[in-house]
Each structure stands twice: as C-alpha cells, then as structure tokens.
N, C-alpha and C positions, 0 to 999 in steps of 0.2 A: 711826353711826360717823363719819360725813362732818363733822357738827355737834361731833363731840368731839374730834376731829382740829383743825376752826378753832379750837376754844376753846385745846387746847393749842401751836397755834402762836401766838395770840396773847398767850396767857398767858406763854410761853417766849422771846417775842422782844421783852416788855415789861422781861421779868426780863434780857436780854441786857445791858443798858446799866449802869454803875455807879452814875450818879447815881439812876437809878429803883432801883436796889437797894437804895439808901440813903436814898432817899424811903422808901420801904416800912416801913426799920428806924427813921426816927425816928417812922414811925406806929403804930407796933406801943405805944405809951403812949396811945393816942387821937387824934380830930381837929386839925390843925392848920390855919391861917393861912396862904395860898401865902406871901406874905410872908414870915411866921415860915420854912416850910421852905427860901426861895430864900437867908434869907440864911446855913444851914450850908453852902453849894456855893461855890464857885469860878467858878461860871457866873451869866449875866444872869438879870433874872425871867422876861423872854421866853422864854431858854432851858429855863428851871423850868417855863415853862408849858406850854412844846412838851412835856417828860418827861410829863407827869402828865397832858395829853391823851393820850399812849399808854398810859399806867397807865388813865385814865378807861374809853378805846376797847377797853380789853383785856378789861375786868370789875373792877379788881384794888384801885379807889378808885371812891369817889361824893363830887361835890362839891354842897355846899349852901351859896347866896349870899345872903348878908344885907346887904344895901346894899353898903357897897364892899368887903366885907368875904368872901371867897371860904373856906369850911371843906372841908378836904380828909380824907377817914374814910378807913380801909384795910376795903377788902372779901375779908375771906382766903379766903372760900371756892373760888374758884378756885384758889387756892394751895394746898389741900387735894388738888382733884380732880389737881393737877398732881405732888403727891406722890402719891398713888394709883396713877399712871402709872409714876414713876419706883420702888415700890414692885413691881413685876409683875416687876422685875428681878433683884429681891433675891435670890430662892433660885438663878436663874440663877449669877451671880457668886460664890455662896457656894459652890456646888457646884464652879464652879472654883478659888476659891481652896482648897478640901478638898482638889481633886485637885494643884496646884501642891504645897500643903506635902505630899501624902505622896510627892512626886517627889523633893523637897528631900528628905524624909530618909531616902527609896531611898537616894540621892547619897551623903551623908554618911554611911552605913555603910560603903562601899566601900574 
C-alpha cells in the first residue's frame, strides 16, 4: 500500500503542473524531440527539461538518446493506475448526487 501511495503521489504531483499536462497531451501522438516539445511552451528548454525530469521521475515518460538527439515516449500506464484510484470514487459520488436530485425534487413539489 506504501509503494502505491508513492506512485500516486508521484504520478499526481507530475500531473500538478500545466506545462507537464501539456507535454503529456502532445505525446499522446507518439515520441517526440525535447526540442520539438520545448518549442510549443512559453518557457526555456531548461525549463522543458526540469518538466519532463518530473514526468521521467514519476514513471509517466521514458526518454531515449540518440546522439544529440533526446526522444521523449509517454508511458500511460501510470496514468491508468491513477485513474483506477480516482475510479473507487465513482459510485461514492454517484450515490450522492442520486441523493442531491431526489432532495431537489422533494423541494420543487412543495
């Protein structure tokens, strides 16, 4: 349990940040170039590279170098286990929003 706790804080506190949200989304088409990724941001490639060392560190990408050439792949399956997590909640919430609407239209009879 200990082990799956750090996974999903790690995994959740990679996905915290926008830019890494947005790395992720333009991986979701296959490997890219840091290059190619740093230049959809607003920010430095240094700063592109600090992101994607927390993506790397988290599980969430594998990077493979070919001379100067740095390929960045999306590794989802953590992103899986992290929906699986947020998935345990579901019938919770459901069950409350059943009981919300039948309060609402207790309400609205009256």
């Amino acid at each position: 349990m200990v082990e799956r706790s750090r996974i999903l804080d790690q995994t959740y506190g990679a996905l915290a940040h926008p830019v890494r949200r947005g790395l992720l989304d333009l991986l979701r088409s296959g490997p890219e170039r840091v290059t190619d990724l740093a230049a959809q941001f607003d920010v430095s490639l240094a700063a592109t590279s600090k992101h994607i060392q927390v993506l790397e560190s988290a599980g969430l990408i594998t990077r493979t170098i070919s001379g100067r050439d740095h390929l960045i792949a999306p590794e989802f399956h953590r992103l899986v286990e992290a929906g699986r997590w947020i998935d345990t909640y579901q019938s919770f919430w459901e069950s409350r929003l059943d009981a919300l609407d039948a309060h609402l239209r207790r309400g609205s009879r009256r």
